[in-house]
Structure formats: structure tokens, C-alpha cells
N, C-alpha and C positions, 0 to 999 in steps of 0.2 A: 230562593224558592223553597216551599216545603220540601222534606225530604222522601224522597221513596229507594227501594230497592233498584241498583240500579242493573238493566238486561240491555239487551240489545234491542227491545221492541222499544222500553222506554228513550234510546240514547237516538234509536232512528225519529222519534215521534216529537223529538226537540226541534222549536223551528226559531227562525229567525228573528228578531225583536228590532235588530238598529241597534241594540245596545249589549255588551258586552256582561253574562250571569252565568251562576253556577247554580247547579243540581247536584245536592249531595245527597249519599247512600245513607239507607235506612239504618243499614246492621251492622258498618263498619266507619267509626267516627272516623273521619277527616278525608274520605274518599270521595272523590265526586267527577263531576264533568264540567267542563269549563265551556259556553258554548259564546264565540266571539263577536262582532256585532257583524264581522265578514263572512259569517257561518261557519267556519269552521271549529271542530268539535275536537278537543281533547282531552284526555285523563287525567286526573291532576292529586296529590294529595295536598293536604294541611295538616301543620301538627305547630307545637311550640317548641323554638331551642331553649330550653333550661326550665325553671319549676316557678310556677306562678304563674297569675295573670299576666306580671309584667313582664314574661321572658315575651323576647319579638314573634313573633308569627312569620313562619316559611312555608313558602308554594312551592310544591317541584311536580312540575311537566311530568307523567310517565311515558305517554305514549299519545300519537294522532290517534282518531276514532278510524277502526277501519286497519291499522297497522296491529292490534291487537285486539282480543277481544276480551268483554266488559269481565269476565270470571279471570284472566290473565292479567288484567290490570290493576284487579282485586289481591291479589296475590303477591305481584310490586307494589301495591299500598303497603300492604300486610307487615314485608320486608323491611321496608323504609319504618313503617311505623316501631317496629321490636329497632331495630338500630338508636332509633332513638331513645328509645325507652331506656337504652344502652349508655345512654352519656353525645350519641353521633349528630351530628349535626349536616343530615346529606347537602341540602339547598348552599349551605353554607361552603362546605365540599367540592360541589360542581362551579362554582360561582368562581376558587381560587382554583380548580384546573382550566377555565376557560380564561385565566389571565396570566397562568403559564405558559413560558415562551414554548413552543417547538421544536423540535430537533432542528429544521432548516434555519430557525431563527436563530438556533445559538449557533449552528454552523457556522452561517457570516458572522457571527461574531468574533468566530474563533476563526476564520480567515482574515478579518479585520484588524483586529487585535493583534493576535499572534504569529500565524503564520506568515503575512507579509513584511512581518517586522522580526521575525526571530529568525526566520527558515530562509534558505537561499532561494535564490528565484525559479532553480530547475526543479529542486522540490519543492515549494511552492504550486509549481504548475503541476507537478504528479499529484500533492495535495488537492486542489481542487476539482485535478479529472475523477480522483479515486471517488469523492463526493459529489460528483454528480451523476456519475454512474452507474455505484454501487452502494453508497451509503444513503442520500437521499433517496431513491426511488424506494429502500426498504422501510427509512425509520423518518422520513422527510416532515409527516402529516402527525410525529406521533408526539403528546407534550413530555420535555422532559423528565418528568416524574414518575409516568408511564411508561416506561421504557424497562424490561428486567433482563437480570443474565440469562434466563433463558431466552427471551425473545435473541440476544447478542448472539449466543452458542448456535441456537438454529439458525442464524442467518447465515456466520459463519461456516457452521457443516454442511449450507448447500452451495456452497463455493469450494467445494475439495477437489475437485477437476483440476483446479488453479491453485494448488497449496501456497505458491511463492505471493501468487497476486492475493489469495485470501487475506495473508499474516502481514503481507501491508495495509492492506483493509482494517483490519481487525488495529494493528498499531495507530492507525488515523484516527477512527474512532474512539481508541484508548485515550488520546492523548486530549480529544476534543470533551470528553465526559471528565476528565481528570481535573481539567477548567473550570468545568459546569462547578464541581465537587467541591475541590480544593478554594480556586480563586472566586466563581463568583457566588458561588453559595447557594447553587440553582438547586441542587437537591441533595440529601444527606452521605450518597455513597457514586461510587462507581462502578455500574453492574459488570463492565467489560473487565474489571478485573477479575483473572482464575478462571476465564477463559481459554484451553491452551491452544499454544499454536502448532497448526499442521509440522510434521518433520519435514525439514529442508534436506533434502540432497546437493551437497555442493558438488559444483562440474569442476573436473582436471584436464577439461578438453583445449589442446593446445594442436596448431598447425603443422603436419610434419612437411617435408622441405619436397614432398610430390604435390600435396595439397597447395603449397606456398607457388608454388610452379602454375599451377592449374589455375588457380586466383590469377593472378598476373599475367599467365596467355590470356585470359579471357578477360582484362581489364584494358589490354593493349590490345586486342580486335576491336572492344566497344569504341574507344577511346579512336583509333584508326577511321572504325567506318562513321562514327559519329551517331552510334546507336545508343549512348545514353550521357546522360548531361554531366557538363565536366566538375561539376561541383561535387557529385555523388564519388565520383574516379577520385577527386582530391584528396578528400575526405577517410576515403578507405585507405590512401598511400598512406596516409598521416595517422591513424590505428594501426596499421600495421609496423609503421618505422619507430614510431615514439612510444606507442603502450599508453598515450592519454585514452583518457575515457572519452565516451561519446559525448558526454554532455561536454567536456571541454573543448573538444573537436567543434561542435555546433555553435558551440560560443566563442570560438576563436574569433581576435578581430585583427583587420590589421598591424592595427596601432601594438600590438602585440609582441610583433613577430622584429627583431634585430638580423636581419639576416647575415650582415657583414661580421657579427657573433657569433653567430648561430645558434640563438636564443631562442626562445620563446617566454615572454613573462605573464603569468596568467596570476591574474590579481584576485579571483576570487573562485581557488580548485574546493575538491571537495574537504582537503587537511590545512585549507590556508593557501596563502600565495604561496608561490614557487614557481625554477626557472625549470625550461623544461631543455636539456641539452639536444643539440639538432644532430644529427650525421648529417656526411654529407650529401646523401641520396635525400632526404628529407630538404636540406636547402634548395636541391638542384629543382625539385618540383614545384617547392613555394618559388623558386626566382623566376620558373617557366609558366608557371599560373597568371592568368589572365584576371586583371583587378577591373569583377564584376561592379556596376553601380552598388553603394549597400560598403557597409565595414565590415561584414563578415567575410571571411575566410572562404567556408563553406558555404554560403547562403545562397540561396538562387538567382541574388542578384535582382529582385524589384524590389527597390527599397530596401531600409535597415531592417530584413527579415532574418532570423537566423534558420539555419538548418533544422527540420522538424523532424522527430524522433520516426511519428509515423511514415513521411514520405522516402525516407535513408531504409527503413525497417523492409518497405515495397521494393527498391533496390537491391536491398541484399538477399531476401527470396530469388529474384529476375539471377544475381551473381549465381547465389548458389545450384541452380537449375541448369545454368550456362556452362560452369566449371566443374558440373559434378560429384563437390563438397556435400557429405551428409553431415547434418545435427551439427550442424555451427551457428553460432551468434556472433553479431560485432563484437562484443565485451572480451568474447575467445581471443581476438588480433592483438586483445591487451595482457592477455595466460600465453600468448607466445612470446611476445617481445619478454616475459619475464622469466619464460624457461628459457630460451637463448642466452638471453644474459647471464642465466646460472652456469650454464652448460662453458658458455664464451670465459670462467672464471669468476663472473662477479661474487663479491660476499654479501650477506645480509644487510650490510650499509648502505653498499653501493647503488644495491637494488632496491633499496629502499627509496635513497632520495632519486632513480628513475623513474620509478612509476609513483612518486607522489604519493607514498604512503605513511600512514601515521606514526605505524608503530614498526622498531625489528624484525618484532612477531609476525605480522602480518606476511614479510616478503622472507622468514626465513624459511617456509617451506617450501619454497622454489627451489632455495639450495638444494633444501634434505632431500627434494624429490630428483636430483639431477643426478643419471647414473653414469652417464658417460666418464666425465672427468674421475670418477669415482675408480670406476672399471680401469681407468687406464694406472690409476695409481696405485689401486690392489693389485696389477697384474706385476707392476715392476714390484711392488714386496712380495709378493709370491715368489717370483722368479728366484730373489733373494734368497728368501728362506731356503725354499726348492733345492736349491745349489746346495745348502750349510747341510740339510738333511741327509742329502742323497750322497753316501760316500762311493768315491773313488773305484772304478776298477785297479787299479795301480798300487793304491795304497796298501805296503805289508803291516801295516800296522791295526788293521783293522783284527780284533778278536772276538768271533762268536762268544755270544752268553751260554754256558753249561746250565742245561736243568738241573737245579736245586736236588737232592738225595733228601728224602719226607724220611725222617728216621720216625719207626713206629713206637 
């Protein structure tokens, strides 16, 4: 159609044909209105990618008629048009962000891929809560390419309530863009790098022997009147005597457990297999435990379910309320089992291959922090010394020192 200037009187006064034309602007070449054979009306420009007749011609949509108005639409032509003018090619632009993947698309990919094949299966299952959560609801809808360190940092700093659960967050996602980045070439960098993470405070919180007391009256009440299910009572005997982690606890199975050893062989801990030695208190509970339907250990018993982090996590609020324990976690029943064992003697070895740890490092500050055995050993070198120091009422052989004569 001929061209005129285009307003709002002219774009209301467009009507319907059946057939889908444009109406371009008088004053601004390539600006126009598209009006479709279904009526509906929107802004549109046109320009060429490159120089010449023969470079291709691109349409790009600005806006529905009605969502903006005809002097604001004028202005996004205007935009678009100087870009090009620039070497840019928008049409071209929008066309390869709407056939880049999404964040939730490469998510399952990087579940797919990697995490169900590289990661174990309890992280594994933290992996995908962490992302459904907390990572897709934020970045779920946005295309990888789209995505910057600043959009990452702000996500992250309104998550500072939760410093510990943020800097997992924030590693998932690290790890899921480093993919993107590195392996499949989604896009040129990874924003979530130099990012930093919240400071951790590590906990020293260990059970002293009134606390230990108080747990155990109040697990032998529940366990008596039949106030809470014997699986959860199991499960805590077994943190508490052995120092395995909860995730091994929950995934203990059976088939596991030697008891005429007093073993436990767990094929897949957080350092690798390894045996887990039993005391005897620990045997006497698996041999008196009741072998629910299900291979686990701990499980509830319908079906091969294993013990759930969340429904143990509800128990042991209900414990700590009962036995009036403050600021405790399950994870603490495994900081006590490994200050007792420091305190009981053990060395950085011994303690080591108890709790299943990687490295010396890890378990030698349980020694370092164990004062007792310490105290009692200083006390007998003191004594010692003490003695050699302190001389004798008796002895004539003792001779005061003379103040030196200062000759001037």
C-alpha cells in the first residue's frame, strides 16, 4: 500500500481485507505496520543484511498494535535501523536465540549426561532437588546465552539466609555452565565463575555424656511406649555408635551387614568402599532389629524404600524437643563418635579408617582438639618437673645467689 505517516488514527483506521499487507511510514524507510488477514495489527521493520540489492531482506516484529504506541515503535525501528547500519544483523539475532537451548534444557542434559553417570546417587538426588527448587525456578525459562554473572551473583545474594545451602547452589550451577562452556560449546564463557561464596562456619558441636544420656532416656521411653517408629530409633543407635554418615545409614542394606564379624561392608561410602567395624552395642541392636519387608536397614519397611533424609530430619526435631538437646544435627552423632575415639586414645589413622575418611588431615583435628588425654599427660610432666624445681627443705646443700657488687 502507499506509504503515509504512520499515528495512531491511521493504524486504528486499518481494516480488515482476508488478506494479509503492510503499511509503511512516510518519514522513516523500513518502518511500517503489518496488518494480518486475522486482524491483527503489529509493528514491524525492514532493512537489508549486508550491501546491495542482493543482501537477503529481514522482517523483525517490534511490537502488537496496542502494546506500544506508534511514536515508540518509531524509535525501536530507529534502533534496529542504526545497528544495522553498524555491520548487525537483529532478525538474524533473534532467530539463533530462539533456537538456543534454555537453561532447564541443558539442565536435563547435564542430569542426563553427567550427573547420573559421574555422581553417586545420594548426590545425585541433592543435585536434582537443588534444581528444582532453586535453580530452575530462577534461571529455568532463560536461553543460555542470556544468562550473566550478574544475573548469577544476585541470585545468589538473595539466598544469604542459607549461606551453606546457597554455596551448594551456586556449585551445581557452576558445574552445570562449565558443561555448557567447556564440553558442549553452548556458549563462550561461564558466568558463574568469580562468583564468591558465602563464608562457612564449620560446627565443633559434639555430644557431651549428659546430652548422650538425655538422647537415650528419651529413645528408650519412645521405643517402650511405641511412640515412634522403630526404624527412625534404629537408625539413630547406628549414628551414634559407628559415626557413618546419614546417607550411609539410609542406605544401609541388609546384605551389608556380617554380623557374626561384626562388619558392615558398604560398597559405595562417600571415600570408596570400606568396612565399617561394629562394637558390640551396635551388633546387639542389628541382631534384636526386626527384618522389615524392603533390604534396607533403616527403611520403613513398604517396599525397597530407603530411609528419607526429610522424614529422619522430622524425627529428630520431635528427639531434640523430647530430650532437650539444643543446636544439634544428626551429622553431630558422627563429631562425637570421633571426639570419643580421640579422647579413648585413637591416632589420626585409626580415626581415619573409623569414620571413613579420605585423607589423615581430615581426622587429625580431632586429636589436636582432644584435651583430656592431653591434660592428664601434662599433669604427670608437670608433677615431674615440679619435683626437680622445687628444692628440698632438708637439703644443706642448697646456697642462696649473692647480689653481684655494680663496681662504678
Amino acid at each position: 500500500m502507499a506509504s503515509r505517516n504512520i499515528t495512531k488514527r491511521v493504524v486504528d483506521q486499518l481494516k480488515t481485507t482476508g488478506a494479509e499487507y503492510f503499511v509503511w511510514d512516510g518519514s522513516l524507510s523500513g518502518f511500517g505496520v503489518r496488518v494480518r488477514a486475522t486482524g491483527s495489527k503489529s509493528f514491524i521493520v525492514k532493512y537489508r543484511a549486508g550491501v546491495g540489492r542482493k543482501a537477503p531482506t529481514r522482517r523483525v516484529t517490534l511490537a502488537n498494535v496496542g502494546k506500544v504506541t506508534p511514536d515508540q515503535a518509531r524509535a525501536m525501528a530507529r534502533r534496529i535501523i542504526g545497528d544495522v547500519a553498524h555491520g548487525g544483523d537483529p532478525a538474524s539475532e533473534r532467530s539463533r536465540k530462539r533456537r538456543e537451548a534454555t537453561i532447564r534444557e541443558v539442565a536435563a542434559r547435564y542430569v542426563a549426561e553427567y550427573v547420573r553417570t559421574h555422581n553417586k546417587p545420594s548426590w545425585a538426588t541433592e543435585v536434582e532437588l537443588l534444581l528444582k527448587i532453586h535453580i530452575l525456578p530462577a534461571f529455568g525459562a532463560t536461553r543460555i546465552g542470556d544468562i550473566t554473572r550478574a544475573d548469577v551473583s544476585r541470585w545468589h545474594a538473595g539466598m544469604s539466609a542459607t549461606p551453606y545451602g546457597a554455596n551448594r547452589c551456586l556449585a551445581v550451577l557452576r558445574k552445570m555452565l562449565s558443561l555448557a562452556h567447556m564440553e558442549w560449546e553452548l556458549r563462550p564463557d561461564n558466568p558463574a565463575i568469580g562468583v564468591r561464596l558465602f563464608p562457612e562456619r564449620r560446627r565443633e558441636r559434639f555430644f557431651s555424656g549428659q546430652e548422650l544420656r538425655a538422647i537415650g532416656e528419651w529413645i528408650a521411653q519412645a521405643e517402650r511406649e511405641g511412640a515412634e517408629l522403630a526404624h527412625f530409633i534404629l537408625a539413630t543407635r547406628l549414628l551414634l555408635l559407628t559415626g557413618m554418615r546419614f546417607g550411609e545409614v539410609a542406605a544401609l542394606k541388609w546384605s551389608d551387614i556380617e554380623l557374626s564379624e561384626g562388619t558392615i561392608r558398604l560398597r559405595d561410602a562417600k571415600a570408596g568402599a570400606r568396612v565399617v567395624a561394629l562394637n558390640t552395642q551396635a551388633v546387639a541392636f542389628l541382631a534384636n532389629a526386626r527384618h522389615a519387608d524392603g533390604c534396607f536397614v533403616c527403611g520403613p519397611g513398604v517396599g525397597d524404600i530407603p530411609l528419607t533424609k526429610g522424614s529422619y530430619h522430622a524425627f529428630w526435631r520431635r528427639l531434640l524437643r523430647g530430650s532437650g538437646v539444643t543446636n544439634a544435627r544428626p551429622h553431630d552423632a558422627r563429631h562425637t563418635v570421633a571426639t570419643l575415639g580421640a579422647m579413648a586414645g585413637g591416632t589420626a589413622f585409626t580415626l581415619r579408617d573409623l569414620l571413613g575418611h579420605k585423607t589423615v588431615a581430615m581426622t587429625s583435628a580431632y586429636v589436636a582438639r582432644t584435651v583430656d588425654p592431653i591434660r592428664v599427660l601434662s599433669e604427670a610432666v608437670g608433677n615431674k618437673v615440679a619435683a626437680a624445681l622445687t628444692p628440698s627443705r632438708e637439703s644443706a646443700d642448697v646456697v642462696p645467689l649473692k647480689r653481684a657488687r655494680v663496681r662504678s
